[in-house]
N, C-alpha and C positions, 0 to 999 in steps of 0.2 A: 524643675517642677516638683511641687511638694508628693508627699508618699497617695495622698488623698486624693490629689489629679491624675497619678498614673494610674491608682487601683484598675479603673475601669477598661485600660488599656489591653490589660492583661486576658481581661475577659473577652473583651469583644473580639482579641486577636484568636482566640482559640475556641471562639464560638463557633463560627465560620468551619472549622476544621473539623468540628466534632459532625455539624450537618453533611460534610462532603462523605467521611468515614461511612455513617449511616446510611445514606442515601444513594449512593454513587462509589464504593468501594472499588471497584475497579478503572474507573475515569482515571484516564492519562494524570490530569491538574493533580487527583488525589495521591494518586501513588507519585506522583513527582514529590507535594511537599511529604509523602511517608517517605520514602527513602533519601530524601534528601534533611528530612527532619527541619524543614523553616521555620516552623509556628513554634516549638520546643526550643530551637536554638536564640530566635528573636527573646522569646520568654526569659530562659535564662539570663539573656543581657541584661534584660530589667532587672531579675535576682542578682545577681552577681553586684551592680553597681551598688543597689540599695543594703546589698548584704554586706560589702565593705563600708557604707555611709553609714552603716550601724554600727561597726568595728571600731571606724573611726573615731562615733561623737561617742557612744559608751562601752568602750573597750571591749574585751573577751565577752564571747557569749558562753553564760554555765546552763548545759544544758544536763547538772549531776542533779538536780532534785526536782521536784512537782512545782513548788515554790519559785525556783531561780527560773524556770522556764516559764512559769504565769507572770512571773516579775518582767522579762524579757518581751512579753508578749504585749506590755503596756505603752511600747515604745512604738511611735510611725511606722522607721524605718524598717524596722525587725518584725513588723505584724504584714506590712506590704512586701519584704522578701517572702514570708511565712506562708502568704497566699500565693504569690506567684511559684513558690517551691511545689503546693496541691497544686496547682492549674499543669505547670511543666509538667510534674510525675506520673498525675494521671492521663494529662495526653499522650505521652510514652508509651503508657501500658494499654489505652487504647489503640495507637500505632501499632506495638505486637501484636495485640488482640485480632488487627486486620490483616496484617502481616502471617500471624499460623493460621487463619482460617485461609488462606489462599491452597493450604494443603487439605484442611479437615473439610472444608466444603458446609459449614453449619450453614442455612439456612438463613436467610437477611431479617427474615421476619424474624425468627431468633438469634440474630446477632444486634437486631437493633435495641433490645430491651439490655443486652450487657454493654454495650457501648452506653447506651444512655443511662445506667445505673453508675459506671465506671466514670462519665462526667457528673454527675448529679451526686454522688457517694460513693467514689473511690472504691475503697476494697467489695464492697457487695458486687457490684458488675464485674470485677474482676473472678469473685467465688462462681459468680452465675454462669462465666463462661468458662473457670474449670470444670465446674457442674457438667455445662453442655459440653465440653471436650473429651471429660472422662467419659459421658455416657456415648458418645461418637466414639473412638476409640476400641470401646466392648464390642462393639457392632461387627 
C-alpha cells in the first residue's frame, strides 16, 4: 500500500484510543490496551516498516541540519513514518498521563483538556498536566 493509503490508518487506529483514555479511564478494555500498549505497538509496525522503506529507496536519514531534515521531509515514506512517529509518541505519553493520574487522582474534567491537548498538540497537554500535577502535589 502506498504511504498515502496508510496515512489514515494510523489515525483512525489511535482515534478510538484517545476517546476510551478520556472518557472511560478506568474501563477494563482501556486499561487492557494501556498496559498492554496495542494501539502504540500496532502503530509502530506501521513506522518501523515505512521507516526502513525509506532507508532502503533513499539511503541514511541526516537529521544534522534544518535543511537535510526539510529535504527528508519531501519524501512519502519518511513523511508517513514522521507522522506515525507523532501519532505513537504522543499516545505513550497520554497512556502515562492515565497511568500517574491512577495515583494523583486529578479530576476527568481536568484530565480531559490534557489528554485532548496531548492528541491535538503534543507537548501543550503534556505541560498542562505537569501544570496540574505540580499544582496537586503542593496540596
Amino acid at each position: 500500500m502506498t504511504p498515502a493509503e496508510i496515512f489514515p490508518i494510523g489515525g483512525l487506529s489511535a482515534m478510538p484510543m484517545w476517546a476510551l483514555m478520556i472518557l472511560f479511564p478506568r474501563w477494563k478494555v482501556t486499561r487492557f490496551l494501556i498496559d498492554y500498549k496495542v494501539v502504540p505497538i500496532f502503530i509502530a509496525v506501521i513506522y518501523a516498516v515505512y521507516i526502513g522503506l525509506s532507508i532502503s529507496s533513499d539511503g541514511a536519514m541526516d537529521f544534522g541540519s534544518f535543511e537535510s531534515v526539510k529535504e527528508l521531509f519531501t519524501k512519502d515514506n519518511a513523511i508517513l513514518a514522521g507522522w506515525m512517529h507523532y501519532i505513537c509518541f504522543d499516545l505513550l505519553i497520554g497512556m502515562w498521563m492515565v497511568n500517574q493520574n491512577r495515583d494523583l487522582k486529578i479530576h476527568l474534567l481536568l484530565m480531559a483538556p490534557c489528554l485532548f491537548f496531548t492528541f491535538m498538540l503534543g507537548p501543550i497537554g503534556f505541560l498542562l498536566f505537569i501544570i496540574f500535577k505540580s499544582l496537586k502535589k503542593t496540596k
